[in-house]
Backbone bond lengths (Angstrom), bond angles and torsions (degrees), N, CA, C in turn:
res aa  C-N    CA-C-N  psi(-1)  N-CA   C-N-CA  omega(-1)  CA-C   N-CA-C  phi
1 X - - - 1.461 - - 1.523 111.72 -
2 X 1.491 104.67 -31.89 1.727 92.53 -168.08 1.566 85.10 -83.32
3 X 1.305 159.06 -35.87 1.144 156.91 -159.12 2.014 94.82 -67.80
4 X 1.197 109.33 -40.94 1.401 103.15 -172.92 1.498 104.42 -53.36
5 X 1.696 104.32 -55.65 1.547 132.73 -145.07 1.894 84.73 -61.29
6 X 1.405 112.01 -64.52 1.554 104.40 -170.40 1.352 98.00 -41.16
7 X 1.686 130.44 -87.60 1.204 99.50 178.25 1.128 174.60 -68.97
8 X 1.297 101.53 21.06 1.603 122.25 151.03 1.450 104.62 -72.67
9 X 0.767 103.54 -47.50 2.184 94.62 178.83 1.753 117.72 -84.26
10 X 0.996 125.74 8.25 0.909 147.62 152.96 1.894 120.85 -86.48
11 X 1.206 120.80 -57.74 1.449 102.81 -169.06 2.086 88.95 -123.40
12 X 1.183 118.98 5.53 1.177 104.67 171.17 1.611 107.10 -148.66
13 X 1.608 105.97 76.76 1.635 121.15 178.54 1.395 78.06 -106.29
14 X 1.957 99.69 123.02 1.192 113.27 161.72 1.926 127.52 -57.00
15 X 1.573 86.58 -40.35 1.585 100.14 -166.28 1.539 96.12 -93.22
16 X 1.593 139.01 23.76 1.179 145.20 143.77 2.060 105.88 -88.23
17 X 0.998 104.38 -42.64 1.391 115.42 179.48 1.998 98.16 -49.02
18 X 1.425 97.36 -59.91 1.238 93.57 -155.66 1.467 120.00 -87.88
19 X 1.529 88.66 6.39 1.912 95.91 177.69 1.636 92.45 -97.59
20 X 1.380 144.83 8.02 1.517 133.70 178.19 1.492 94.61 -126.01
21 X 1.919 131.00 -3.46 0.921 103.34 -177.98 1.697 126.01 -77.95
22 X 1.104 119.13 -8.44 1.384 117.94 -176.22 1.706 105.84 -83.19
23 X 1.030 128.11 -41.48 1.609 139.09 169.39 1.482 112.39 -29.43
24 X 1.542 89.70 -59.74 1.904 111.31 -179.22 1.371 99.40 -67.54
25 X 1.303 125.30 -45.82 1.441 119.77 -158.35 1.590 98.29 -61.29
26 X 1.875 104.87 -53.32 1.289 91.72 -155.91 1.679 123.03 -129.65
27 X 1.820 97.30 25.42 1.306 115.57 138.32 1.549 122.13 -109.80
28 X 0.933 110.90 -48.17 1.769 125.60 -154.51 1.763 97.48 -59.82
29 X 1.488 110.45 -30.29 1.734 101.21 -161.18 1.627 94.54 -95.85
30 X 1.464 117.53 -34.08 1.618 110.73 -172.42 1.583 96.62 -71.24
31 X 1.336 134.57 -37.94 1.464 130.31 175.61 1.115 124.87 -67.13
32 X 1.314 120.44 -25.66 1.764 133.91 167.72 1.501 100.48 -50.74
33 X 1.992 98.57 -69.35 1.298 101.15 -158.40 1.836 123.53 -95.88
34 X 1.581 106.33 32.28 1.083 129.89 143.54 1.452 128.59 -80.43
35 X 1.714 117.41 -55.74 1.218 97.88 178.63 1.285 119.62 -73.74
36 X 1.637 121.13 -28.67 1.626 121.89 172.34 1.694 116.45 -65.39
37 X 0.933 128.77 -15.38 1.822 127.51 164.64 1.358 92.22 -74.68
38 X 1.804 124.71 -67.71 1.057 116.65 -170.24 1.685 140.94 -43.82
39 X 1.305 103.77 -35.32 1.250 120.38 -177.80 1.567 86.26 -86.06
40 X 1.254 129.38 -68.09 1.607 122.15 -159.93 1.600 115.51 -32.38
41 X 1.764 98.67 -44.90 1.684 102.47 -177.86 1.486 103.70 -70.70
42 X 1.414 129.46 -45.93 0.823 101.19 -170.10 1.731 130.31 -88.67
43 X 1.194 104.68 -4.15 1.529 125.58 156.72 1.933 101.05 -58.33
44 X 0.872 121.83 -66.84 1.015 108.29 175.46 1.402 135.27 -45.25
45 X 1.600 124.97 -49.29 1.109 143.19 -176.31 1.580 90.03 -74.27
46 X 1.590 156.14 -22.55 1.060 146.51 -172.00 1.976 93.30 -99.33
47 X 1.381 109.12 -17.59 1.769 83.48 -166.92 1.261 104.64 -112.05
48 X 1.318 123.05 22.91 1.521 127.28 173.81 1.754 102.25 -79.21
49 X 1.453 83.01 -42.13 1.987 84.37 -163.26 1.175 109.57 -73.07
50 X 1.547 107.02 -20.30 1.801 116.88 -179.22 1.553 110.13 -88.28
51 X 0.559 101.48 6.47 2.041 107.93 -176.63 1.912 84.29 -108.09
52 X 1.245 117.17 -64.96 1.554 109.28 -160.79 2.036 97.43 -62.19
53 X 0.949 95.06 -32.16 1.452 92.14 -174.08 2.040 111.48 -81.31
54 X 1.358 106.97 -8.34 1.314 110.65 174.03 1.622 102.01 -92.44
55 X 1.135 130.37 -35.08 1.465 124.86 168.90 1.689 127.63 -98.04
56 X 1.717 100.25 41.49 1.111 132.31 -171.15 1.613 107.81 -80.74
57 X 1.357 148.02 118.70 1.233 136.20 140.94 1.809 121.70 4.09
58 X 1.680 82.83 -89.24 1.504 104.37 170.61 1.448 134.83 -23.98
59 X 1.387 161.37 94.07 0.962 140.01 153.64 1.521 132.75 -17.70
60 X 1.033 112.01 -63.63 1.160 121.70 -175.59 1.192 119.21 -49.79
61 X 1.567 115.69 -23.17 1.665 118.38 179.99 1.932 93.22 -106.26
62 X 1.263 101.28 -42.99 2.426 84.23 -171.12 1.642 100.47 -70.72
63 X 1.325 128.84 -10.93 1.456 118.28 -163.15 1.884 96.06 -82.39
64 X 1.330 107.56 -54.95 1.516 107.69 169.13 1.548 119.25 -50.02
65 X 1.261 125.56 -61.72 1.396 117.29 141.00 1.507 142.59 18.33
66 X 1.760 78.67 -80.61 1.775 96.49 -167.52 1.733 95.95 -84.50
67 X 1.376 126.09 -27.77 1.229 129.74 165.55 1.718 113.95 -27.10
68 X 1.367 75.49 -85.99 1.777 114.72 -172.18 1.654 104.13 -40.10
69 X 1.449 107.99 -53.72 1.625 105.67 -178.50 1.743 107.94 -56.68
70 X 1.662 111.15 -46.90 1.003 99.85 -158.86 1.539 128.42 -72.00
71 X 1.603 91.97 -11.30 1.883 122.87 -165.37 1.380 71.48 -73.13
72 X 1.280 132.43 -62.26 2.081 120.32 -126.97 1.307 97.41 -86.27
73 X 1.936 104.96 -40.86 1.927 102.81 175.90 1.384 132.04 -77.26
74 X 1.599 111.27 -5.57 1.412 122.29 165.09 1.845 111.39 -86.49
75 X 1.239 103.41 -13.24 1.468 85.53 -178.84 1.358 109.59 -93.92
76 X 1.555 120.82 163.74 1.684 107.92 166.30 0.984 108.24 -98.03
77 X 1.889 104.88 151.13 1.316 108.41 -148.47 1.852 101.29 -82.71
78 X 1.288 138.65 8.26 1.401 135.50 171.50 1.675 91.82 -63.05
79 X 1.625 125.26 -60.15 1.430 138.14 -153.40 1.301 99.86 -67.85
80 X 1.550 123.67 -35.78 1.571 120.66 177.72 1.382 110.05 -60.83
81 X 1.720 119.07 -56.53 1.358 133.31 -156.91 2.225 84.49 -64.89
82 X 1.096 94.78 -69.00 1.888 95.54 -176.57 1.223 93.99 -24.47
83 X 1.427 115.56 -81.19 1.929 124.37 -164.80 1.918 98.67 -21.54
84 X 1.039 95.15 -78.25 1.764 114.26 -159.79 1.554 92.83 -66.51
85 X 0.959 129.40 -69.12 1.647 99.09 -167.87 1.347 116.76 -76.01
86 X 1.263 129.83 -3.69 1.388 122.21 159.03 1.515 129.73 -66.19
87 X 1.842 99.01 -56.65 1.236 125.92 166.95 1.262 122.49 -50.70
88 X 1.680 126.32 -32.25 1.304 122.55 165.11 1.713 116.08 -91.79
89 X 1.184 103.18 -34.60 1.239 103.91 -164.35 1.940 140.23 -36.31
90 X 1.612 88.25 17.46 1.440 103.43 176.17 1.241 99.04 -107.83
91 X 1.305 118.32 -47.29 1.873 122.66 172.65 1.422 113.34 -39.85
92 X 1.737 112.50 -59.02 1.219 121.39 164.87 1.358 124.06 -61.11
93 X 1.048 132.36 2.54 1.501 126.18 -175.69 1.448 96.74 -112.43
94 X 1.263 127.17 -16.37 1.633 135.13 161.22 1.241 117.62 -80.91
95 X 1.655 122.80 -24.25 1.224 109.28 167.98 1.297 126.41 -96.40
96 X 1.060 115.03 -35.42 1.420 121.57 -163.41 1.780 97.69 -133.05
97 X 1.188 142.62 2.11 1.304 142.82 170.49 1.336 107.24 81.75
98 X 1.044 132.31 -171.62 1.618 151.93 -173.15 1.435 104.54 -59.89
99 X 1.545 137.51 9.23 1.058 120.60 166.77 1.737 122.04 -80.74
100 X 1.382 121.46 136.35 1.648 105.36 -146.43 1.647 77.69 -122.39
101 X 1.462 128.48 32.36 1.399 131.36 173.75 1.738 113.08 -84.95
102 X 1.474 114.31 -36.48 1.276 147.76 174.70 1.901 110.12 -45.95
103 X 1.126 87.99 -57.52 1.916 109.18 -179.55 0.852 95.24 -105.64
104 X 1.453 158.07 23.01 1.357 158.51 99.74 1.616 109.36 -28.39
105 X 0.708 85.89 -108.29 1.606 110.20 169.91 1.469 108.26 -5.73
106 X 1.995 109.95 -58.27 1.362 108.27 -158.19 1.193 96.68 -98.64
107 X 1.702 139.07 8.74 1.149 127.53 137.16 1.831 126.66 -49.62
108 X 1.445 98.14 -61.86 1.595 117.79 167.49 1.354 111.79 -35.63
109 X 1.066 116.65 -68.17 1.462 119.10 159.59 1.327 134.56 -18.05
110 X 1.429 93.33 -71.05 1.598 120.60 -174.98 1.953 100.16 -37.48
111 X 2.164 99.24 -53.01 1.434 91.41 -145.22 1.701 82.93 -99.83
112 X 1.495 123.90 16.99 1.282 113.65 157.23 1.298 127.21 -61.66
113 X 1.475 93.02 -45.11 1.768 119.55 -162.45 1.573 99.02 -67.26
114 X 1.033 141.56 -24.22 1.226 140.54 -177.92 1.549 123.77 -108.03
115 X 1.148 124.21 2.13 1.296 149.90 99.68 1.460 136.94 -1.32
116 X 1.652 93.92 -100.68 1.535 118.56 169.74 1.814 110.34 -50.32
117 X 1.401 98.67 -47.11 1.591 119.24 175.36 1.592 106.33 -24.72
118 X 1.392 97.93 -70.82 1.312 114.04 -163.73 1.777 112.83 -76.64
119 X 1.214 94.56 -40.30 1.791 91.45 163.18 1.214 112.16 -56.26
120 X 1.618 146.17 -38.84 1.288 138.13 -158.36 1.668 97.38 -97.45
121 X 1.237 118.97 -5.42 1.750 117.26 173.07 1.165 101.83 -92.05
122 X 1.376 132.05 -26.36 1.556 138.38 -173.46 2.004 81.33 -60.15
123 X 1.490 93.08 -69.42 1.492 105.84 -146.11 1.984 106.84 -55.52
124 X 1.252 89.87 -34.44 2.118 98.78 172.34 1.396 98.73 -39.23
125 X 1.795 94.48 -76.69 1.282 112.08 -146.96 1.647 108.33 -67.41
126 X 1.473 118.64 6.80 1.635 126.08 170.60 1.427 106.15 -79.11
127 X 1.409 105.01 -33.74 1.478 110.00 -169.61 2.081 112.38 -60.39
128 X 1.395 105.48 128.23 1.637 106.77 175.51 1.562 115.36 -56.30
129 X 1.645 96.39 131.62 1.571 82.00 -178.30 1.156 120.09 -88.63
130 X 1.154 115.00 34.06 1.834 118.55 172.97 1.156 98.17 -91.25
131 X 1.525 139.55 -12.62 1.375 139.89 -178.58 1.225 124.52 -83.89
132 X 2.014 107.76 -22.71 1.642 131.39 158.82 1.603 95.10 -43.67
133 X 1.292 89.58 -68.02 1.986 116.13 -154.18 1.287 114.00 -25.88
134 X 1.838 93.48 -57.00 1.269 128.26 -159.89 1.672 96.66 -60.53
135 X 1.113 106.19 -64.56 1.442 97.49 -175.78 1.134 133.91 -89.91
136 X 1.194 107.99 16.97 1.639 127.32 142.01 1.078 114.08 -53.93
137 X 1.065 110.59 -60.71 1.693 137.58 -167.24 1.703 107.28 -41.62
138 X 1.500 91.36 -58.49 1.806 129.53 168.20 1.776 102.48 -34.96
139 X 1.491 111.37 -38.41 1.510 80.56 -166.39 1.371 98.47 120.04
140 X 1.758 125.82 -24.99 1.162 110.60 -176.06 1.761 132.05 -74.79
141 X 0.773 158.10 119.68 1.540 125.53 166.46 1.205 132.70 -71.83
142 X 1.517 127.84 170.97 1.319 104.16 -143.04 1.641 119.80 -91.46
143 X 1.447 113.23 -12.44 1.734 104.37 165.13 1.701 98.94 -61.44
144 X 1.190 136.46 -22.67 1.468 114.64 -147.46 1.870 68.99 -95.87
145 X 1.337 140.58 -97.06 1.068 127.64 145.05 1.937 113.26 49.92
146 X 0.713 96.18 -85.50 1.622 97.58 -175.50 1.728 102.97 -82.77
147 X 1.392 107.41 -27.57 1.810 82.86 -175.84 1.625 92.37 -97.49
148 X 1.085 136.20 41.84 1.477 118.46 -171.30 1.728 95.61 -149.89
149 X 1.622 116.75 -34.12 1.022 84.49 172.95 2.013 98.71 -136.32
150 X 1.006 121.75 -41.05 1.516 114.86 171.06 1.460 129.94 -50.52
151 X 1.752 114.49 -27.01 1.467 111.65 -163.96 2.190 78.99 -80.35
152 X 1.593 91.43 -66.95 1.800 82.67 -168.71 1.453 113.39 -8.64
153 X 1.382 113.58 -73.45 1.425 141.46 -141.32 1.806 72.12 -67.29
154 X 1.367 143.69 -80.23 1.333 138.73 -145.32 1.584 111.06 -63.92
155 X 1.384 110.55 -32.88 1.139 112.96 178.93 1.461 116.10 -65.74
156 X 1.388 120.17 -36.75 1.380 143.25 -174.86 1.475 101.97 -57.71
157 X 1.347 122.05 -59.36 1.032 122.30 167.79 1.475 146.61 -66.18
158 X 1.172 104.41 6.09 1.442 125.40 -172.51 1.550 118.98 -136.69
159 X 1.939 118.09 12.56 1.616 128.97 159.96 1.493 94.56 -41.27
160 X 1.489 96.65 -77.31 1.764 83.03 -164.93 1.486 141.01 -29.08
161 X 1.650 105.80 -42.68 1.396 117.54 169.98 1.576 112.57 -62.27
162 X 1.117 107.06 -46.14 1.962 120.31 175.49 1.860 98.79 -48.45
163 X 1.333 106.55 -70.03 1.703 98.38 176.90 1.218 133.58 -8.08
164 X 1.840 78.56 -67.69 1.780 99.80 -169.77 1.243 116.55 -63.74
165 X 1.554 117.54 -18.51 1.395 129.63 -156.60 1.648 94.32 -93.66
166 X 1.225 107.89 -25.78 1.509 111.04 175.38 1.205 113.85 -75.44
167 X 1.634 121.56 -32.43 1.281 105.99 -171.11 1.485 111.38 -76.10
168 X 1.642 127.99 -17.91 1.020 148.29 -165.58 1.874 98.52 -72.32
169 X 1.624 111.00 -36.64 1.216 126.98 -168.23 1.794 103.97 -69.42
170 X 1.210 110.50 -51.73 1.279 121.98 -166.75 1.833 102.49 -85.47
171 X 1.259 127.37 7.85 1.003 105.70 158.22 2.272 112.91 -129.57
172 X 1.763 89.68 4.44 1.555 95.30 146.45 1.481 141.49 -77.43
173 X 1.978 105.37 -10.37 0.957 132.78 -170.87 1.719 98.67 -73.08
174 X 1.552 125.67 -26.78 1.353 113.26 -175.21 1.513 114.60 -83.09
175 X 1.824 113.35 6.16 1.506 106.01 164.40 1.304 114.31 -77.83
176 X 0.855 128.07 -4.83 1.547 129.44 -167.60 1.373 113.26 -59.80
177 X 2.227 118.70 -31.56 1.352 114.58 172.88 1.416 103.75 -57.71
178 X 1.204 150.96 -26.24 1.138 133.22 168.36 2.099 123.08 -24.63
179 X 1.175 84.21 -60.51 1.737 89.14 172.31 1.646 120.03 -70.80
180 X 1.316 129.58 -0.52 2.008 141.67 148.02 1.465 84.59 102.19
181 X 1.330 94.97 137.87 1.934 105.47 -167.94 1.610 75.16 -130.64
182 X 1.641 86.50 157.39 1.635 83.23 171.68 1.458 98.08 -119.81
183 X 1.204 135.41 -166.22 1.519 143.98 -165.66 1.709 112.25 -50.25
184 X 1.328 106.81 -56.87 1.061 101.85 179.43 1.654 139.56 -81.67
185 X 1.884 98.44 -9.10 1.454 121.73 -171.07 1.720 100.41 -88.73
186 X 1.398 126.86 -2.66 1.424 119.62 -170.94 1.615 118.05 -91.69
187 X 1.558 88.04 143.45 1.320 101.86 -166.41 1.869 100.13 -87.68
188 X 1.440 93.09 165.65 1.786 91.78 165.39 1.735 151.88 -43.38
189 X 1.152 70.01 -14.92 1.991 93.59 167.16 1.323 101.30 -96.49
190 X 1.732 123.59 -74.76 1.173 103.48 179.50 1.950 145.22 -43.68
191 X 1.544 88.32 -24.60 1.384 92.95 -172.06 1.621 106.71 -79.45
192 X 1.631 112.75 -32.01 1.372 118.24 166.90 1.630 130.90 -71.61
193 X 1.535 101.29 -11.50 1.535 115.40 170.36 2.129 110.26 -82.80
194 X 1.243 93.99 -46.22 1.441 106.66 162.23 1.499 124.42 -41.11
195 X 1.304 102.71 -59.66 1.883 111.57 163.78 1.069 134.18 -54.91
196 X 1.083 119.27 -30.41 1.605 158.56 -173.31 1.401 116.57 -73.28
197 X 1.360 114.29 -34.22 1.793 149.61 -154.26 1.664 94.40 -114.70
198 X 1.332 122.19 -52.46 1.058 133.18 175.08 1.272 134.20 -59.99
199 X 1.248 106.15 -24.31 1.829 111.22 -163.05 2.024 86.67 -147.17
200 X 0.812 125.42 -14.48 1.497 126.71 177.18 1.467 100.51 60.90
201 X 1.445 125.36 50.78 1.130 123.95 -172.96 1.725 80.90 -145.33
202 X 1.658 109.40 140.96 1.036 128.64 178.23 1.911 115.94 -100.05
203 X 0.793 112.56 18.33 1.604 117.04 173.03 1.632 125.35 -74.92
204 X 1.415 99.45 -27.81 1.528 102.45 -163.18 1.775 84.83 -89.73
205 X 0.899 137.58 -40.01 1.756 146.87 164.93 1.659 97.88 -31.40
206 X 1.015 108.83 -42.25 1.615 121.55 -153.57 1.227 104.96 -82.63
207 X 1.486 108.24 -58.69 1.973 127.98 -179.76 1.918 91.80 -65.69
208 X 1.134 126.46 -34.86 1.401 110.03 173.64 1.486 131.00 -72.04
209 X 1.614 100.81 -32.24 1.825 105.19 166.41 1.384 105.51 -81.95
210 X 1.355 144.61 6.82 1.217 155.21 129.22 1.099 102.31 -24.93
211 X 1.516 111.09 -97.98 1.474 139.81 -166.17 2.154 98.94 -45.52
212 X 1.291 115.00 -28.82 1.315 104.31 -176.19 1.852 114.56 -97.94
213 X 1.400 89.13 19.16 1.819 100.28 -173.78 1.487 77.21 -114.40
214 X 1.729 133.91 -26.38 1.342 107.17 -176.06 1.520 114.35 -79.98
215 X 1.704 123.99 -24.77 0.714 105.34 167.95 1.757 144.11 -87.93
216 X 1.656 88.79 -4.06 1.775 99.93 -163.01 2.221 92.14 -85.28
217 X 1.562 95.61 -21.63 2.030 92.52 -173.19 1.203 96.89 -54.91
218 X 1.121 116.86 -58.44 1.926 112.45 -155.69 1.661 91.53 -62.21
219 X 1.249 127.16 -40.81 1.828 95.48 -170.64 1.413 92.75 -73.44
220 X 1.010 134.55 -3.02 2.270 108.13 -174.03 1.150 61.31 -88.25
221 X 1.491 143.73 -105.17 1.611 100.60 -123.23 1.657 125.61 -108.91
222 X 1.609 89.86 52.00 1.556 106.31 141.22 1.804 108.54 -76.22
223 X 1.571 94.29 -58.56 1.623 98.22 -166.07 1.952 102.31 -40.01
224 X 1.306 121.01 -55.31 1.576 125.13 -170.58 1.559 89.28 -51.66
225 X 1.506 129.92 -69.82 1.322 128.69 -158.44 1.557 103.92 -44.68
226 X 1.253 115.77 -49.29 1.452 122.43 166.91 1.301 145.61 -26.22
227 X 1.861 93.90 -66.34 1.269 106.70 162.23 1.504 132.57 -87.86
228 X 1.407 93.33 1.10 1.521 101.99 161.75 1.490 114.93 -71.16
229 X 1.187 126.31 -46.19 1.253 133.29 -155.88 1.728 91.59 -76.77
230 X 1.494 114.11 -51.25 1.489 98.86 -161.61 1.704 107.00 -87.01
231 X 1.264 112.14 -0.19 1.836 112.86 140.27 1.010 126.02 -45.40
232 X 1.621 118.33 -64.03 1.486 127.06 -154.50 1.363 109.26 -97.75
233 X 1.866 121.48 -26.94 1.160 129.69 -121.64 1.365 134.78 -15.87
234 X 1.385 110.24 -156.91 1.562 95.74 -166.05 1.976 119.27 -99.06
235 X 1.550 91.83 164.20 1.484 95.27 -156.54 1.462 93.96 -57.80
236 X 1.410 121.67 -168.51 1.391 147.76 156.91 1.549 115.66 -85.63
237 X 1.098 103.84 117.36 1.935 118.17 172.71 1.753 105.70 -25.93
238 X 1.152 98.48 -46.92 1.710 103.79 175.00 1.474 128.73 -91.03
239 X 1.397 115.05 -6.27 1.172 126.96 162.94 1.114 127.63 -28.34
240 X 1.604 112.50 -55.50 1.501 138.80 -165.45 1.460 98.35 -74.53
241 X 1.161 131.37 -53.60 1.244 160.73 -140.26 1.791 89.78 -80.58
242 X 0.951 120.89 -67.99 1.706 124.21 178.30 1.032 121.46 -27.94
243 X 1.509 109.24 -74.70 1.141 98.20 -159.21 1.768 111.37 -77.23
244 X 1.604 109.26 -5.47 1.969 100.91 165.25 1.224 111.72 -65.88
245 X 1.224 111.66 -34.89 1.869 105.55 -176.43 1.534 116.55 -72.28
246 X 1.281 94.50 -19.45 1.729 103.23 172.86 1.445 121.92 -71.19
247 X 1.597 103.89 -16.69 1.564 124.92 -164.77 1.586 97.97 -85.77
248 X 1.390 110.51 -67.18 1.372 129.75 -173.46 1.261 105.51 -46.14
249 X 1.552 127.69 -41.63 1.440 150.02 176.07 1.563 104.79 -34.56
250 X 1.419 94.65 -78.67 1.586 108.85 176.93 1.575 118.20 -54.26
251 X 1.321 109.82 -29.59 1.413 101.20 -178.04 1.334 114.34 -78.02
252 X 1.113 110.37 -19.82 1.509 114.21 -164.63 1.832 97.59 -92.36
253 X 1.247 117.15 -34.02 1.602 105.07 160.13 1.496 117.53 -59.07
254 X 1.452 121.48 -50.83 1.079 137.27 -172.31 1.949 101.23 -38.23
């Protein structure tokens, strides 16, 4: 019992909870879910072109590609975020000053894009190539061709994988104290590692991986709602409609 009791006062002190809950509420979650949108878009907008260019003919464009994915997804992402905000952090301190949110971000990015990259080459290269053909056939050529009718169709098929890859994003987003946040720049880990350091009580750590189970649940089952839909998809407007008239049908012979 006394082994329980310490840890209950250890990782679940109410009145530790509630001295970090306003911090989390109303730094830790808008800073979370800044750098994880931030990086997501721009992970995204960087791994479209790297997916078309990884299922490229050409060498010269899939070899850089297949490079690049493999450099950013073989490294761990603590050693990437170090690399880039260390390694720049004189560039950045000329542009934008001591804010280390900037090279944050374009770390996140960096090891998004190679990521997302590779999910959206999965999802191309799923696509039938009678659907290339076809709109060849059409008149199209082939950049208009792939962004008009293969990327849709690959991308479509591959949200779910993108999700998951997000939720993975938003809880890589708490390496970022690595590069020194100051009071107001901390994310939900940091601000709960801070409390933690402070009072030598592990609760406010605890109420913060809380707060990051509230946000990572709703995407798992977005991702299922997701891939349910583009399993089954959706009925026909008249679908519903059939089989009552089919009902009324019979009754009225009956």
């Amino acid at each position: 019992m006394d082994q329980l009791g310490t840890l209950a006062e250890t990782f679940f002190d109410w009145a530790s909870m509630r001295a970090a809950l306003s911090d989390l509420l109303t730094t830790g979650v808008p800073n979370t879910l800044v750098l994880a949108a931030s990086s997501a878009a721009a992970g995204t907008l960087l791994g479209l072109p790297l997916a078309v260019a990884g299922t490229a003919r050409a060498r010269w464009l899939r070899w850089p590609a297949r490079l690049y994915t493999d450099v950013f997804r073989g490294l761990p992402a603590a050693v990437t975020i170090l690399l880039i905000g260390v390694g720049l952090a004189p560039q950045g301190l000329a542009i934008w000053g001591p804010d280390p949110y900037p090279l944050g971000i374009l770390a996140l990015s960096l090891i998004a894009a190679a990521y997302f990259g590779e999910i959206f080459r999965s999802g191309i290269q799923s696509v039938e190539g009678g659907q290339l053909e076809a709109a060849r056939a059409l008149g199209f050529r082939y950049p208009a061709a792939m962004r008009l009718v293969i990327i849709p169709q690959g991308v479509r098929r591959v949200l779910p994988a993108w999700v998951n890859q997000l939720i993975s994003l938003v809880k890589d987003s708490s390496l970022i104290y690595f590069l020194g946040l100051t009071a107001d720049q901390r994310d939900l880990f940091r601000i709960g590692q801070d409390a933690a350091a402070n009072t030598g009580n592990e609760s406010a750590l605890v109420l913060a991986g809380l707060f990051y189970l509230v946000l990572t649940v709703p995407l798992t089952h977005l991702v299922n709602v997701v891939d349910r839909r583009l399993r089954t998809g959706r009925p026909a407007a008249g679908a519903a409609e059939e089989p009552a008239a089919a009902s009324e049908e019979e009754a009225a012979h009956a």
